[in-house]
C-alpha positions as CSV (number, residue, x, y, z in Angstrom):
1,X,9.1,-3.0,-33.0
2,X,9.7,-1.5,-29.8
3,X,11.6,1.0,-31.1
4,X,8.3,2.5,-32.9
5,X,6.5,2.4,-29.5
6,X,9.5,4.0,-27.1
7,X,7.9,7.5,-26.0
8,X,10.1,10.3,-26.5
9,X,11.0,11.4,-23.1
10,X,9.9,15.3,-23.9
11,X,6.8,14.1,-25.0
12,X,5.9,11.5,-22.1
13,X,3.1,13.5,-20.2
14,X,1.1,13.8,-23.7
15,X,1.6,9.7,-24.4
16,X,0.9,9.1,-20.6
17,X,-2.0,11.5,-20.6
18,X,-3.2,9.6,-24.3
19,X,-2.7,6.2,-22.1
20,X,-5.5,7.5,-19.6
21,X,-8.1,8.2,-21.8
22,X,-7.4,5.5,-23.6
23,X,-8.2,3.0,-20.2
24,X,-10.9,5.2,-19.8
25,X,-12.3,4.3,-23.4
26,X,-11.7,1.2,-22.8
27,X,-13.6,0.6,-19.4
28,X,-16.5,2.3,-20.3
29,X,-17.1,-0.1,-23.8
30,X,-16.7,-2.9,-20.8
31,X,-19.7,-1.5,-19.3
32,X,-21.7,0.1,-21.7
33,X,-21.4,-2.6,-24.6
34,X,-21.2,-6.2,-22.1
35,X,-24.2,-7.6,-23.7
36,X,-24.8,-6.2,-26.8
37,X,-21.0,-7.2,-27.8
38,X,-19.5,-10.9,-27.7
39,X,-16.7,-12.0,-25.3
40,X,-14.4,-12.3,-28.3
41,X,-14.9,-8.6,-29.4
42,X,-14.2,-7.4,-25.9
43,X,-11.3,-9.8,-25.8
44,X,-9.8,-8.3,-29.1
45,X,-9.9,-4.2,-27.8
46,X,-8.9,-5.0,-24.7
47,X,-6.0,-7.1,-25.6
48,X,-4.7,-4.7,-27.8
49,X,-4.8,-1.9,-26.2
50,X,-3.1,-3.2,-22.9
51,X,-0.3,-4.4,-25.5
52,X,0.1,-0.9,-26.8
53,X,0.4,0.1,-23.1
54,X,2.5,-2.4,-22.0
55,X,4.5,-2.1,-25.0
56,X,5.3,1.5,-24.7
57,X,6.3,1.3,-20.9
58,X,8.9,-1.7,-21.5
59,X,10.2,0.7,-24.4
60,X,10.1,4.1,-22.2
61,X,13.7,5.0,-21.8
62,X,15.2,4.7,-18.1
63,X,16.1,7.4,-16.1
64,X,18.5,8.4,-13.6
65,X,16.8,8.4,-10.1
66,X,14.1,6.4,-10.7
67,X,10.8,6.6,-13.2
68,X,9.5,10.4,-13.4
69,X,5.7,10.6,-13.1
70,X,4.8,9.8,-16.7
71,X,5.8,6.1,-16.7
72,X,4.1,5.8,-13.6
73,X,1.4,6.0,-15.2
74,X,2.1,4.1,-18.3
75,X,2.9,1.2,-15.3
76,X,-0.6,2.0,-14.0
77,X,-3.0,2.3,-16.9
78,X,-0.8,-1.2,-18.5
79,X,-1.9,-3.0,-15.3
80,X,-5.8,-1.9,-15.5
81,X,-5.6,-2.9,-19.2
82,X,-4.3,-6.2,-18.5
83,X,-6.5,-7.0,-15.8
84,X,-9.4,-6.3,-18.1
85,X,-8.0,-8.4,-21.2
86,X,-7.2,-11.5,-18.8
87,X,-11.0,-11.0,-17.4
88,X,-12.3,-11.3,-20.9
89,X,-9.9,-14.2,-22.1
90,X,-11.7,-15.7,-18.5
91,X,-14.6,-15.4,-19.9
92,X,-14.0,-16.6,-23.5
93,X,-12.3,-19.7,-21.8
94,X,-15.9,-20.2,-20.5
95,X,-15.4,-19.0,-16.8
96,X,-17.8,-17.5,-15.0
97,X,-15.8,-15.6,-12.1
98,X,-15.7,-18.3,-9.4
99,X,-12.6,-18.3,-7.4
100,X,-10.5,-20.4,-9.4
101,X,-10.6,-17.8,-12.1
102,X,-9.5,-14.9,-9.7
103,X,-6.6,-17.2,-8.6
104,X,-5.0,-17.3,-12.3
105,X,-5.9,-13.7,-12.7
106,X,-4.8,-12.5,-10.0
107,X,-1.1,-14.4,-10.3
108,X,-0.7,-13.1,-14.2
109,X,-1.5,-9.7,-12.4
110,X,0.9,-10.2,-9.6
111,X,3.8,-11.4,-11.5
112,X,2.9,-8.1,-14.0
113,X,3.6,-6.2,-11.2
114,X,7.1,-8.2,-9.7
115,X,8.2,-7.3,-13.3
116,X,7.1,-3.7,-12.5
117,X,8.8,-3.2,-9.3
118,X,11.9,-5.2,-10.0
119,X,12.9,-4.8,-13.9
120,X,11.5,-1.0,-14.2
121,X,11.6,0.2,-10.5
122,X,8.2,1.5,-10.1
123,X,7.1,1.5,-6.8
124,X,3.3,1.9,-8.5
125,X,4.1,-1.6,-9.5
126,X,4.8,-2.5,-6.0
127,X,1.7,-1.3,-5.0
128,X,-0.6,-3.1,-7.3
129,X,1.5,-6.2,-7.5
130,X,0.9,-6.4,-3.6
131,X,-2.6,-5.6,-4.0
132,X,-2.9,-8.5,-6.3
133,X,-1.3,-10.9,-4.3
134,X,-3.1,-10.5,-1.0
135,X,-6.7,-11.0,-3.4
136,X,-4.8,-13.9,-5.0
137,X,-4.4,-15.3,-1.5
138,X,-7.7,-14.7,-0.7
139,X,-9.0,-16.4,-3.5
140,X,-6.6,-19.4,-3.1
141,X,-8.2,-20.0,0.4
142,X,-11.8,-19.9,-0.8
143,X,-10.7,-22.4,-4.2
144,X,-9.1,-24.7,-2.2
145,X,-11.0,-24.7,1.4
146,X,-14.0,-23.4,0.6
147,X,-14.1,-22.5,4.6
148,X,-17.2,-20.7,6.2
149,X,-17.9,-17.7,7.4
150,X,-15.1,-14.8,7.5
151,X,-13.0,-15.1,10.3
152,X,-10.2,-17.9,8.3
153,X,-9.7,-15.1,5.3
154,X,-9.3,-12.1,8.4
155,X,-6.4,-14.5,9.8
156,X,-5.1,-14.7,6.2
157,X,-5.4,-11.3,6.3
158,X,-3.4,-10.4,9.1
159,X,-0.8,-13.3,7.8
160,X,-0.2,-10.9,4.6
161,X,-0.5,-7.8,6.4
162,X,2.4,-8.5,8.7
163,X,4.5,-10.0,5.5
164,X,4.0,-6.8,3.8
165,X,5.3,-5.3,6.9
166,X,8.2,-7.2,7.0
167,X,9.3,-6.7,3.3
168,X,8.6,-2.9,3.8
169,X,11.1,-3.0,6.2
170,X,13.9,-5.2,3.5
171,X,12.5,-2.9,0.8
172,X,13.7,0.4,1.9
173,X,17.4,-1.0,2.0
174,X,16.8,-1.1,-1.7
175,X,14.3,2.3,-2.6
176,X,12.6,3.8,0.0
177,X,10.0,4.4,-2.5
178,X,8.9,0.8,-2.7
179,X,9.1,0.6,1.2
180,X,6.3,3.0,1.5
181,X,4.1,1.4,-1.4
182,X,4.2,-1.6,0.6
183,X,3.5,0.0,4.2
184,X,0.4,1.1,2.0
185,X,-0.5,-2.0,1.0
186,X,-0.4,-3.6,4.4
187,X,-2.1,-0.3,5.6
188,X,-5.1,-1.5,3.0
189,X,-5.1,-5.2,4.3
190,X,-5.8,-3.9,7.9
191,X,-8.5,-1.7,6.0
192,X,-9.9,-4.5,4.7
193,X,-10.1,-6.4,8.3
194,X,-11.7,-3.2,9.7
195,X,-14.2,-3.4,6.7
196,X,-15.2,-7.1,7.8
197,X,-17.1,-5.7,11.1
198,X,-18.3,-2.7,9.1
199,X,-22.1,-4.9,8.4
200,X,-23.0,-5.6,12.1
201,X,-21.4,-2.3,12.8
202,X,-24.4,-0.1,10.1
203,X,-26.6,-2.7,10.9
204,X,-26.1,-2.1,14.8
205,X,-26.1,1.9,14.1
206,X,-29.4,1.6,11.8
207,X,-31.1,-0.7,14.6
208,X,-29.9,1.3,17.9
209,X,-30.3,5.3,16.2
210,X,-33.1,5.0,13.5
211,X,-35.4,2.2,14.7
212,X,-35.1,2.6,19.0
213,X,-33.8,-0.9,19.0
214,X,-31.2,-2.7,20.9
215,X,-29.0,-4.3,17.6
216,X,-26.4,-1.3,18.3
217,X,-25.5,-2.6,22.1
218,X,-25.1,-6.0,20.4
219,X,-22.2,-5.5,18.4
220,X,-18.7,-5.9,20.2
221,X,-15.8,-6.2,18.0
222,X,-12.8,-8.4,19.9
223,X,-10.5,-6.7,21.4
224,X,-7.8,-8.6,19.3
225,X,-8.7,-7.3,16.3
226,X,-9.2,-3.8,17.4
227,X,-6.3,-4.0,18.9
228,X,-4.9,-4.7,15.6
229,X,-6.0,-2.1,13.2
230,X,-5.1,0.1,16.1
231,X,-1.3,-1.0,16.1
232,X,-0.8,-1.0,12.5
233,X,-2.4,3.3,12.5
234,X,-0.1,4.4,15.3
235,X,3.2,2.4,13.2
236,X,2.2,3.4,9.7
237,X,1.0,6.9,10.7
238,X,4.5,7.3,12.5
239,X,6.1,5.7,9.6
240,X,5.1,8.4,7.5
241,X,5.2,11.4,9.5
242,X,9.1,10.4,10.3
243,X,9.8,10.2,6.4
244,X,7.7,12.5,5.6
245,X,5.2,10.6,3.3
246,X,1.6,11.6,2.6
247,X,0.6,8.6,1.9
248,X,1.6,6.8,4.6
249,X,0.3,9.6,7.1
250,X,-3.1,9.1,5.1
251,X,-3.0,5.5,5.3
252,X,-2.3,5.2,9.0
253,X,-4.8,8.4,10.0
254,X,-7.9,6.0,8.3
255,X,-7.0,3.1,10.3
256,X,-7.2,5.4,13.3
257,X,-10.5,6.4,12.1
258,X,-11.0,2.5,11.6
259,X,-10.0,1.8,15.4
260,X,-12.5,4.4,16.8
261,X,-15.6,3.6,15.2
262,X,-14.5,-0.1,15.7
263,X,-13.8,0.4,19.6
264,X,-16.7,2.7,20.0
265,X,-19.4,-0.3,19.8
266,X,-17.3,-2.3,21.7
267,X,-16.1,-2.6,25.6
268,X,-15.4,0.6,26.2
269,X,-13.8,0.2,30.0
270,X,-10.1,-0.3,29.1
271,X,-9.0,1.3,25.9
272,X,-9.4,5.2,27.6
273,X,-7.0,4.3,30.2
274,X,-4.6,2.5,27.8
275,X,-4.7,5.4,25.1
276,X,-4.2,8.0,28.5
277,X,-1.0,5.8,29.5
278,X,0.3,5.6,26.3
279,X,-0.4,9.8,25.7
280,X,1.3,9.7,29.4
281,X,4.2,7.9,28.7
282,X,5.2,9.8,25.3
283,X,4.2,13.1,26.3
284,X,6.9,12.7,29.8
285,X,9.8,11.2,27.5
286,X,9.0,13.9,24.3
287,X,8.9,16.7,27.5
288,X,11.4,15.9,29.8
289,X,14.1,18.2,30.7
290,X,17.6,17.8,28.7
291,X,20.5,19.2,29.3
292,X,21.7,21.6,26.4
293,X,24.3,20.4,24.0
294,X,27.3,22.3,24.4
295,X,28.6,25.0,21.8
296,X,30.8,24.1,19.0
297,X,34.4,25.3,20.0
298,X,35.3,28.2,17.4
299,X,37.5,27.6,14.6
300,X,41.2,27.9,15.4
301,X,40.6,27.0,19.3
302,X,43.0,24.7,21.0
303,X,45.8,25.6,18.3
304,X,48.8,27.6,19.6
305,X,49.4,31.0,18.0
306,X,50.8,30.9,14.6
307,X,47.8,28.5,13.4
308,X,49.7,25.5,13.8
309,X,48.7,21.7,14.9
310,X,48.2,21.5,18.7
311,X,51.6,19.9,20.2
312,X,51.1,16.3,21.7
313,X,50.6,15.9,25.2
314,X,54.4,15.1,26.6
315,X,55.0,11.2,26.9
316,X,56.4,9.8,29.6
317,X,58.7,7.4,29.7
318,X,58.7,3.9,30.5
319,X,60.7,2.6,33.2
């Protein structure tokens, strides 16, 4: 059976391009057709067209140095597919999206991409696999604890940013590739804490700027947290500009973007002077004067003439 679905590997950007419109299709009978259609029929599509996906990329043919671009894809569209099939069996199983729901979800999703990352090395797999766990996390906190307001889920947070940190760092032993994806990922969790303040901080711009009030002097984020999203821009930003990754360069320049609106409503007395020492202290070390490396010797010098070894220094002998 798998044999009739392995893409031929000349042919893999017209099945991978075939895959995309096909999750298109799909997505937009989710929308268009969600109550004219029953669960079951939505169900039915969905479920076969993710196995047709799915199908295909555990048939696609491996490659030396790693997946090209077109089973990327095939990895990507598969996941969306699958996500949208186990959404509808959800709701065929009578679920009405609360968080237990998103916790089984979001596991079949995250195991789907393990099997990505590990058995088919696709670092697009570590990306969404990652994604998937941090919401699974998110919505095993709220299913279990139920806790109020959102400070406990921007500690959890910060507990799966830094593990996505630390297995960037095991990763690239084994693919750089999938080092990166995850430096991403953690980049997005650090996003998403930024993203918490982002309410009081319109609200606080819409009060202050439009209506003359005082809502936008109100708004301080901690210093902890800015502090935060600041760190993880100036590691992932560096990250990427040593490696030369785009991504990562993107990744780390929003959370800089992140850190200034963040730190622009807030206490505004200490971060100049510690973003001047900091431009201080790397500018002297990156400018300081060196002392030039010496030329490399020609070829041939130290050798006697002729072009033979250089003779041993003379031993002397012991008394």
């Amino acid at each position: 059976m798998l044999e009739l679905l392995r893409p031929k590997p000349f042919r893999g950007d017209q099945v991978a391009a075939g895959t995309v419109v096909l999750t298109v299709l799909v997505l937009l009978l989710e929308l268009r057709f969600r109550g004219d259609w029953g669960d079951g029929v939505h169900l039915l599509y969905a479920a076969a067209a993710a196995a047709l996906v799915l199908g295909m990329a555990a048939a696609a043919p491996a490659e030396e140095g790693g997946p090209p671009a077109w089973h990327s894809t095939l990895y990507v569209t598969g996941f969306l597919l699958a996500g949208a099939a186990l959404v509808n069996l959800a709701q065929v199983l009578g679920s009405h999206g609360g968080a237990g729901t998103v916790v089984w979800v979001g596991a079949a999703l995250t195991a789907l991409g393990a099997w990505m990352s590990r058995d088919r090395d696709s670092a697009s797999g570590t990306l969404l696999g990652a994604i998937a766990g941090v919401v699974t996390s998110l919505a095993l906190l709220r299913f279990v604890f139920s806790p109020d307001g959102v400070t406990p889920f921007r500690y959890l947070l910060l507990a799966d940013a830094v593990a996505l940190g630390l297995m960037a760092l095991w990763q690239r032993i084994r693919g750089p590739a999938h080092g990166v994806q995850l430096l991403n990922a953690a980049g997005l969790v650090l996003l998403a804490i930024a993203a918490t303040f982002a309410v009081d901080l319109v609200f606080g711009l819409f009060t202050s700027r439009l209506l003359g009030g005082e809502g936008g002097g109100t708004f301080h984020p901690a210093t902890g947290w800015t502090l935060v999203v600041l760190a993880g821009g100036i590691g992932i930003l560096s990250a990427g500009a040593a490696d030369d990754e785009r991504g990562n360069v993107v990744v780390g320049s929003a959370l800089l973007l992140a850190f200034v609106l963040l730190a622009s409503r807030g206490d505004l007395r200490w971060w100049p002077l510690l973003l001047a020492g900091a431009t201080a202290a790397l500018l002297t070390v990156g400018l300081r004067p060196s002392t030039p490396v010496p030329d490399e010797p020609p070829p041939g010098a130290g050798r006697p003439p002729g072009g033979g070894p250089a003779p041993l220094p003379p031993v002397r002998p012991v008394d």
